[in-house]
PyMOL Python script that loads the backbone (N, CA, C, O; Angstrom):
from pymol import cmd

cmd.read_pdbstr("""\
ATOM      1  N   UNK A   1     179.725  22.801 111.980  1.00  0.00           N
ATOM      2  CA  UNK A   1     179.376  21.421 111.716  1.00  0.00           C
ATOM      3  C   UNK A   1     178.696  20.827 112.942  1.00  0.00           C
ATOM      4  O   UNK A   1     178.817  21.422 114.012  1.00  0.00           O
ATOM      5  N   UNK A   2     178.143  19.943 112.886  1.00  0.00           N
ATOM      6  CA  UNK A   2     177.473  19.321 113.660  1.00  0.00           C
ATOM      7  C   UNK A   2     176.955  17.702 113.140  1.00  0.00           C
ATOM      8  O   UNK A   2     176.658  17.304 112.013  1.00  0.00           O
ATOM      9  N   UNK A   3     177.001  16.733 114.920  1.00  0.00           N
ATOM     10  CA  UNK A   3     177.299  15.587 114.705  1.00  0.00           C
ATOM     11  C   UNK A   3     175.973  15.345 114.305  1.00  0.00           C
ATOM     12  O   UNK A   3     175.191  15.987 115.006  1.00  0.00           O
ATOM     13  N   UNK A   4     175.332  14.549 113.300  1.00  0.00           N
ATOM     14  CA  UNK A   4     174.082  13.981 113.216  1.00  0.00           C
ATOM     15  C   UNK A   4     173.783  12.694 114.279  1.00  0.00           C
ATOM     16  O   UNK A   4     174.682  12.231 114.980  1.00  0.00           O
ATOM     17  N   UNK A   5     172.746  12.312 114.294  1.00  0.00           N
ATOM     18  CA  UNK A   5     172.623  10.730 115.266  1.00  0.00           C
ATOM     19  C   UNK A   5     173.194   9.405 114.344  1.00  0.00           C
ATOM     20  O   UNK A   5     173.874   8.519 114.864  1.00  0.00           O
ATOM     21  N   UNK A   6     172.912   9.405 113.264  1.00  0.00           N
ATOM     22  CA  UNK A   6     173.649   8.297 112.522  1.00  0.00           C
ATOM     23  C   UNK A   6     174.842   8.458 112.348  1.00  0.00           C
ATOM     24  O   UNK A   6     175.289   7.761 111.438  1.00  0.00           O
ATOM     25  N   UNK A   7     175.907   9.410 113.095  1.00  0.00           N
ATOM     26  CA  UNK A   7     177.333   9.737 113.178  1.00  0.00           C
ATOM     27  C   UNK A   7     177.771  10.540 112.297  1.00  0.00           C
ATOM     28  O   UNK A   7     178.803  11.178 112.502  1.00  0.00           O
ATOM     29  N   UNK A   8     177.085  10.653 111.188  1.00  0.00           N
ATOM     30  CA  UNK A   8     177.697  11.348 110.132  1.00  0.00           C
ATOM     31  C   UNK A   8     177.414  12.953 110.718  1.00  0.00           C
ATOM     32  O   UNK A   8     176.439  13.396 111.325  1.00  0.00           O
ATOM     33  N   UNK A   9     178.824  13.702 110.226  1.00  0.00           N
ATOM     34  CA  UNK A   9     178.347  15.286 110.089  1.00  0.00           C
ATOM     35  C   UNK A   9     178.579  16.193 109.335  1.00  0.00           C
ATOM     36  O   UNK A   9     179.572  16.571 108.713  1.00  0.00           O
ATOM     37  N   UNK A  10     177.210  16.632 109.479  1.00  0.00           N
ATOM     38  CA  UNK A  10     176.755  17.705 108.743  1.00  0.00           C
ATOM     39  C   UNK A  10     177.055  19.174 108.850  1.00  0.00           C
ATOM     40  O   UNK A  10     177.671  19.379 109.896  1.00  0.00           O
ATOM     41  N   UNK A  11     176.787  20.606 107.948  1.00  0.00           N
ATOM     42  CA  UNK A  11     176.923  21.403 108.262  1.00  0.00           C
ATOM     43  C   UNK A  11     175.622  22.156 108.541  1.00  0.00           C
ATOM     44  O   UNK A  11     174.685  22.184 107.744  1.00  0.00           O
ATOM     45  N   UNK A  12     175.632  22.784 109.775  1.00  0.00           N
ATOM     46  CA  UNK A  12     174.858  23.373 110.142  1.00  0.00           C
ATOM     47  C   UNK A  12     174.217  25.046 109.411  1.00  0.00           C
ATOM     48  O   UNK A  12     174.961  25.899 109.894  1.00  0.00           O
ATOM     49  N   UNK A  13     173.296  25.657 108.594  1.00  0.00           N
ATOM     50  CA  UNK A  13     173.294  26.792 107.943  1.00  0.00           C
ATOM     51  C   UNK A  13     173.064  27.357 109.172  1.00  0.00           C
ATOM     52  O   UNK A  13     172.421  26.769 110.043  1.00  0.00           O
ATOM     53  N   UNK A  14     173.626  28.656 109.339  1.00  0.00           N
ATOM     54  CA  UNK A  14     173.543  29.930 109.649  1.00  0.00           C
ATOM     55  C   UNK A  14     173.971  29.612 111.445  1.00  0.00           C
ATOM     56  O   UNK A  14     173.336  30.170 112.341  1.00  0.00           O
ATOM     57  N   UNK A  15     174.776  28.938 111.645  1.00  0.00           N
ATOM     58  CA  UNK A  15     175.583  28.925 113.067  1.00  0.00           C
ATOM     59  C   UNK A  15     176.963  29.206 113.143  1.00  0.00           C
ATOM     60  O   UNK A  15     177.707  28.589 112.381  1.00  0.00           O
ATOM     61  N   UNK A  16     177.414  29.993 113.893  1.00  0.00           N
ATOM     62  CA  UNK A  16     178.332  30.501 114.313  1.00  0.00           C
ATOM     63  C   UNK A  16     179.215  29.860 115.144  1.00  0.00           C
ATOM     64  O   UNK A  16     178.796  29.197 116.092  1.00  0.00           O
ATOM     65  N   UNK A  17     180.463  29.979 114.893  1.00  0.00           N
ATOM     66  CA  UNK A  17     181.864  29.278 115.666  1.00  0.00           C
ATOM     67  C   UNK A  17     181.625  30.109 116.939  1.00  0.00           C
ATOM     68  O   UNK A  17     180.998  31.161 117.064  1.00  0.00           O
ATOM     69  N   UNK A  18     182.235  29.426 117.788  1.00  0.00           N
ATOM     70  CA  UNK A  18     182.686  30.540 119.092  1.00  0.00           C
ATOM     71  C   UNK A  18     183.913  30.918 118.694  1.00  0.00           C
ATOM     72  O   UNK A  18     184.333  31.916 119.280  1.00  0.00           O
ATOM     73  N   UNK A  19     184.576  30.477 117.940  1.00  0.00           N
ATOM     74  CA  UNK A  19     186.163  31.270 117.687  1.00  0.00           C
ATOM     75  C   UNK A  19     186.337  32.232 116.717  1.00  0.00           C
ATOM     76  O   UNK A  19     187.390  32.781 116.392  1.00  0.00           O
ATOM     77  N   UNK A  20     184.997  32.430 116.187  1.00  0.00           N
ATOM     78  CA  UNK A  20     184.930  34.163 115.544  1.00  0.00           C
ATOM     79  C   UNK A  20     185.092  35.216 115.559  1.00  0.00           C
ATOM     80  O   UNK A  20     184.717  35.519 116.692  1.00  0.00           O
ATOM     81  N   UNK A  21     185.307  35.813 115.237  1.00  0.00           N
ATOM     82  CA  UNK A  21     186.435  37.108 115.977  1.00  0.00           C
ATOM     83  C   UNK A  21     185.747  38.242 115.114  1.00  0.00           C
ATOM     84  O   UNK A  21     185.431  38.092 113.934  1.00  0.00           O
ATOM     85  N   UNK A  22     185.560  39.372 115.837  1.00  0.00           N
ATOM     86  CA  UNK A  22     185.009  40.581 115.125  1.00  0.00           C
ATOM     87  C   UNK A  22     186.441  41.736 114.877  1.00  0.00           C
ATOM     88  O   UNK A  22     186.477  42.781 115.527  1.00  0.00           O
ATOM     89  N   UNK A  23     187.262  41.476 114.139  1.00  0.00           N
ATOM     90  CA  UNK A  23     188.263  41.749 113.484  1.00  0.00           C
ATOM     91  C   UNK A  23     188.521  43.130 113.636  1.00  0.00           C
ATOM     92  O   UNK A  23     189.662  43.409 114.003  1.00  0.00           O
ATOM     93  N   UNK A  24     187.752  44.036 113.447  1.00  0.00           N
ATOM     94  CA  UNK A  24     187.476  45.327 113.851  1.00  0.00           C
ATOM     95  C   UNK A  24     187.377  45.983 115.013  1.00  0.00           C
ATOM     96  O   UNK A  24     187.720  47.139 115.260  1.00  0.00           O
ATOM     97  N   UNK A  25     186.662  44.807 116.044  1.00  0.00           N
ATOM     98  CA  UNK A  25     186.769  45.614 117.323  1.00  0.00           C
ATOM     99  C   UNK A  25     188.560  44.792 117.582  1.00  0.00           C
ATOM    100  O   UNK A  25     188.749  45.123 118.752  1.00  0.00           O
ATOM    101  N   UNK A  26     189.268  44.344 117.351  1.00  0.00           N
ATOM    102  CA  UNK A  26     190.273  43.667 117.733  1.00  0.00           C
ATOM    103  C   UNK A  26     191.683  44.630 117.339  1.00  0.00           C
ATOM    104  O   UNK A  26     192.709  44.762 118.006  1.00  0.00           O
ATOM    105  N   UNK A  27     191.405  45.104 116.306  1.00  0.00           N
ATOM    106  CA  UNK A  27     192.336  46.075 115.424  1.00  0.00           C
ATOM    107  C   UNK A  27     192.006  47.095 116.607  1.00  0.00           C
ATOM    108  O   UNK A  27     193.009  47.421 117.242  1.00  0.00           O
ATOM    109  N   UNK A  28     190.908  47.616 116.998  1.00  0.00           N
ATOM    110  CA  UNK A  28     190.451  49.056 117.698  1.00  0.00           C
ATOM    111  C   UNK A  28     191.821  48.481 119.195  1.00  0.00           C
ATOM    112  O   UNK A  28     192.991  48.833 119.348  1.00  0.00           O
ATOM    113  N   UNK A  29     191.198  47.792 119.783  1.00  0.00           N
ATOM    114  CA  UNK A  29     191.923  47.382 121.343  1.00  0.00           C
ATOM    115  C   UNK A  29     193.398  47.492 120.821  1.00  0.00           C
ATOM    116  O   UNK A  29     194.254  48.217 121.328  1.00  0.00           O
ATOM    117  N   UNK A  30     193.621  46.459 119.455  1.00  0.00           N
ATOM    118  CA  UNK A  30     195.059  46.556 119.458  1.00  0.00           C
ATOM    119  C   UNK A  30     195.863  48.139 119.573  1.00  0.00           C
ATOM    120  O   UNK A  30     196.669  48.569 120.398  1.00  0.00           O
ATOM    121  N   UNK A  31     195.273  48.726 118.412  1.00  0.00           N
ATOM    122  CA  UNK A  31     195.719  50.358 118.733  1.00  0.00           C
ATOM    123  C   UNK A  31     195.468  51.020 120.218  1.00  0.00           C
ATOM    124  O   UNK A  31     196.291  51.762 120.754  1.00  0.00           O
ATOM    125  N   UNK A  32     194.412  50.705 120.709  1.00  0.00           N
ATOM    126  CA  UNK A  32     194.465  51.817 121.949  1.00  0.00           C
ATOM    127  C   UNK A  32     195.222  51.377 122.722  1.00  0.00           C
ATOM    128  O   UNK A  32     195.983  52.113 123.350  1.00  0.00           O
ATOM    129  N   UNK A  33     195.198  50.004 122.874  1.00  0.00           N
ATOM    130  CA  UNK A  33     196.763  49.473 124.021  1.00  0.00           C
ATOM    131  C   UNK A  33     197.638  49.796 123.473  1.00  0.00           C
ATOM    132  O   UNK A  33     198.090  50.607 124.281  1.00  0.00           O
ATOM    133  N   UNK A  34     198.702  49.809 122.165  1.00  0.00           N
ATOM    134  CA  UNK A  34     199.921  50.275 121.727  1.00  0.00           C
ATOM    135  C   UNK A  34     199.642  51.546 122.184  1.00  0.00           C
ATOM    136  O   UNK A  34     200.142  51.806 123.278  1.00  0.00           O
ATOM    137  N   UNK A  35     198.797  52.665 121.510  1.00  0.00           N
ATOM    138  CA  UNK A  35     198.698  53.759 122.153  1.00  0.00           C
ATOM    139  C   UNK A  35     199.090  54.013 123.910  1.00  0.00           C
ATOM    140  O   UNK A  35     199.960  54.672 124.479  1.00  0.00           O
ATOM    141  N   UNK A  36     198.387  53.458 124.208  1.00  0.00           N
ATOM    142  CA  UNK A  36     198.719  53.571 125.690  1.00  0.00           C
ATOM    143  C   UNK A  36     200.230  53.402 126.256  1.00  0.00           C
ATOM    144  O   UNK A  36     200.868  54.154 126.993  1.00  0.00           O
ATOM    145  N   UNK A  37     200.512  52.428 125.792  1.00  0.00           N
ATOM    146  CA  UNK A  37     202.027  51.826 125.938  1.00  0.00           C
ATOM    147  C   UNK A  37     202.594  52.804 125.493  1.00  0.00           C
ATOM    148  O   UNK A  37     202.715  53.586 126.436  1.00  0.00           O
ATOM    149  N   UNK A  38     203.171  53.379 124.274  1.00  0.00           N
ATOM    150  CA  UNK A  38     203.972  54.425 124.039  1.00  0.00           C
ATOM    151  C   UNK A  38     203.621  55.905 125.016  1.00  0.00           C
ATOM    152  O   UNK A  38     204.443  56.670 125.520  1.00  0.00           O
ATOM    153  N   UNK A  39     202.216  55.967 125.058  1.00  0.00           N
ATOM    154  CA  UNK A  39     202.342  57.583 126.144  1.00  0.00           C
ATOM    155  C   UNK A  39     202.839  56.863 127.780  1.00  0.00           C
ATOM    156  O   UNK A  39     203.551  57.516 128.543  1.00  0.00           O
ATOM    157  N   UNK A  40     202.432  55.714 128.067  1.00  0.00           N
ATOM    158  CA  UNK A  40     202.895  55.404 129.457  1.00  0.00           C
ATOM    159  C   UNK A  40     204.625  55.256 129.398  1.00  0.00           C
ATOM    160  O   UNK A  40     205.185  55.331 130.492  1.00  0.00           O
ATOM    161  N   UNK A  41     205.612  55.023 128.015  1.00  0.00           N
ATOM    162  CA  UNK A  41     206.566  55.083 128.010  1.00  0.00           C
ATOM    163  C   UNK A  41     207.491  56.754 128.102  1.00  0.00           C
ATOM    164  O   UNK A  41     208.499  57.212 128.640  1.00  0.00           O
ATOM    165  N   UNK A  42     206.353  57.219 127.181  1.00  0.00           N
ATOM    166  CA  UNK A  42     206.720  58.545 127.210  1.00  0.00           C
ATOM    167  C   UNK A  42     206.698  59.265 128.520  1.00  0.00           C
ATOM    168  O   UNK A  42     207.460  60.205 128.749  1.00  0.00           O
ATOM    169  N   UNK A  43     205.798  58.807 129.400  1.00  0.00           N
ATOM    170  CA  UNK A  43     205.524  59.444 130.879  1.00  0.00           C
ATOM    171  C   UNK A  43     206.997  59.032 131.451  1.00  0.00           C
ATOM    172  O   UNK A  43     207.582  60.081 131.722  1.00  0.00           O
ATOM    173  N   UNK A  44     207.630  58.158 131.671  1.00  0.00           N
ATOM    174  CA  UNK A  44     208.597  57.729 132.402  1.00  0.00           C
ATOM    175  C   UNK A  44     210.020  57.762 131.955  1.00  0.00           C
ATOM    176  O   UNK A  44     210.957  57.434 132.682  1.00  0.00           O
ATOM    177  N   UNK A  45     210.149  58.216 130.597  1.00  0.00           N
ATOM    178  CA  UNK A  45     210.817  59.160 129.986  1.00  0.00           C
ATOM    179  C   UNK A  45     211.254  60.807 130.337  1.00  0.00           C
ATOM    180  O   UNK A  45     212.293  61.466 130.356  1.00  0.00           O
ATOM    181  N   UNK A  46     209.856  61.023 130.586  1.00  0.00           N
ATOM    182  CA  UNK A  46     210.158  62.282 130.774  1.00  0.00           C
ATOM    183  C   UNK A  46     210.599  62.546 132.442  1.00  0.00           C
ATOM    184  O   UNK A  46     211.511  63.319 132.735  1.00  0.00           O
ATOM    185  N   UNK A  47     209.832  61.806 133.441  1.00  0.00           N
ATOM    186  CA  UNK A  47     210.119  61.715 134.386  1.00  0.00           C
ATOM    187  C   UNK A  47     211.669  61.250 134.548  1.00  0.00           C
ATOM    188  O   UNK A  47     212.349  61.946 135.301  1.00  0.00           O
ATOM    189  N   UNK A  48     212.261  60.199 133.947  1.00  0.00           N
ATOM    190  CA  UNK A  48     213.575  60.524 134.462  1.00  0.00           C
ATOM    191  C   UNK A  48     214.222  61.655 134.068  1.00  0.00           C
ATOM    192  O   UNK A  48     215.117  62.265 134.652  1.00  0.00           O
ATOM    193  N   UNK A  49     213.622  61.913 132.890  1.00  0.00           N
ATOM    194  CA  UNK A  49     214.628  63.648 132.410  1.00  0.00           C
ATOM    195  C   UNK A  49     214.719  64.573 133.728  1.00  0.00           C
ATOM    196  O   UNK A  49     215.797  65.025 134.115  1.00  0.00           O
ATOM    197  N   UNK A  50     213.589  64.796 134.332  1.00  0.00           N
ATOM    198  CA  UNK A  50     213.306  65.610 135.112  1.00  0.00           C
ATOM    199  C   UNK A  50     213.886  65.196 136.337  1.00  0.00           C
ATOM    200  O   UNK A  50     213.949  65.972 137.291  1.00  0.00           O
ATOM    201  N   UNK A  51     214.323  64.016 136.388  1.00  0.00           N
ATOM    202  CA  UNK A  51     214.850  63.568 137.595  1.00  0.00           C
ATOM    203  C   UNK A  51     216.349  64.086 137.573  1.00  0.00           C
ATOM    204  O   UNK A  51     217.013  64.813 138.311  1.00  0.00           O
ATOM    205  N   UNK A  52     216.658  63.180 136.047  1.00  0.00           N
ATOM    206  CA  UNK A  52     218.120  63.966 135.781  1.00  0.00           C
ATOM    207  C   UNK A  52     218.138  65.533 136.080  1.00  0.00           C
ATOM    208  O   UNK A  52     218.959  65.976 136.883  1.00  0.00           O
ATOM    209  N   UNK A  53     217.425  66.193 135.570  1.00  0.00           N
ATOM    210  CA  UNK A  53     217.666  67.706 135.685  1.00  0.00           C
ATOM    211  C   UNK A  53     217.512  68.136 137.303  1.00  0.00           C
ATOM    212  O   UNK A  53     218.113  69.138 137.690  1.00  0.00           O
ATOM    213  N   UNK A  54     216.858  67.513 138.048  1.00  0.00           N
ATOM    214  CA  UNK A  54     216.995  67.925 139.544  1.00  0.00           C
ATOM    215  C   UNK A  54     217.951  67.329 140.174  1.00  0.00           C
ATOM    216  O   UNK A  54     218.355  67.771 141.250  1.00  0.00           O
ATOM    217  N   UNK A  55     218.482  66.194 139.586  1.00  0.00           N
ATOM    218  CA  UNK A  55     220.423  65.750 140.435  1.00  0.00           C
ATOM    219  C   UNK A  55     221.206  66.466 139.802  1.00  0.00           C
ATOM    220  O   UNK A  55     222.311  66.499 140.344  1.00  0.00           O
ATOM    221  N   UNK A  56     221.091  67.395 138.374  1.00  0.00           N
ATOM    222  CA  UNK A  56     222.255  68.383 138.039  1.00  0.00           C
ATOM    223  C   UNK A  56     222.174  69.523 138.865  1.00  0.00           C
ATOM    224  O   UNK A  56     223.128  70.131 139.351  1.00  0.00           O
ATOM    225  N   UNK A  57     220.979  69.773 138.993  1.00  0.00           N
ATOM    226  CA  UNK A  57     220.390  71.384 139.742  1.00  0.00           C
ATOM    227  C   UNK A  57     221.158  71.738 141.469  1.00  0.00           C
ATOM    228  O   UNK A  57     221.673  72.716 142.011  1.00  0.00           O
ATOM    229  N   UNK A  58     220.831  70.218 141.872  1.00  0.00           N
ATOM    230  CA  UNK A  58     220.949  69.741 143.198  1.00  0.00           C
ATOM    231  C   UNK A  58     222.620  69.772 143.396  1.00  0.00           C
ATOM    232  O   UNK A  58     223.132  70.201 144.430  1.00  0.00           O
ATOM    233  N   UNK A  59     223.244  69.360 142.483  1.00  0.00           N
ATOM    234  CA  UNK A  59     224.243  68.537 142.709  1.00  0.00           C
ATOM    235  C   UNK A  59     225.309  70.082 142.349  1.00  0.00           C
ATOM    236  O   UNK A  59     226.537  70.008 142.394  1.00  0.00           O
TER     237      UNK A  59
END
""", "prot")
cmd.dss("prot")
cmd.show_as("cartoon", "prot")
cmd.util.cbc("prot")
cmd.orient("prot")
């Protein structure tokens, strides 16, 4: 929309919001960050396993 000079407003054809969202690339980011998050969980997972298993080894 857009303000006319006599105050009234109108809609503008073929202009674009800035709060448009390309839905698709948004879904993509959302997955590769969850992705990420679960293997960076999995990394520190396994690392304490391995930690555990070298204070049984040790100990």
């Amino acid at each position: 929309m857009s303000q006319q000079t006599d105050g009234t407003i109108g809609i503008k054809q073929g202009a674009l919001e800035m709060s448009n969202v390309d839905l698709t690339d948004e879904m993509a980011e959302l997955i590769s960050t969850q992705r990420l998050f679960q293997s960076q969980g999995r990394a520190i997972s396994y690392a304490d396993d391995m930690m555990g298993l070298v204070n049984t080894i040790k100990g």
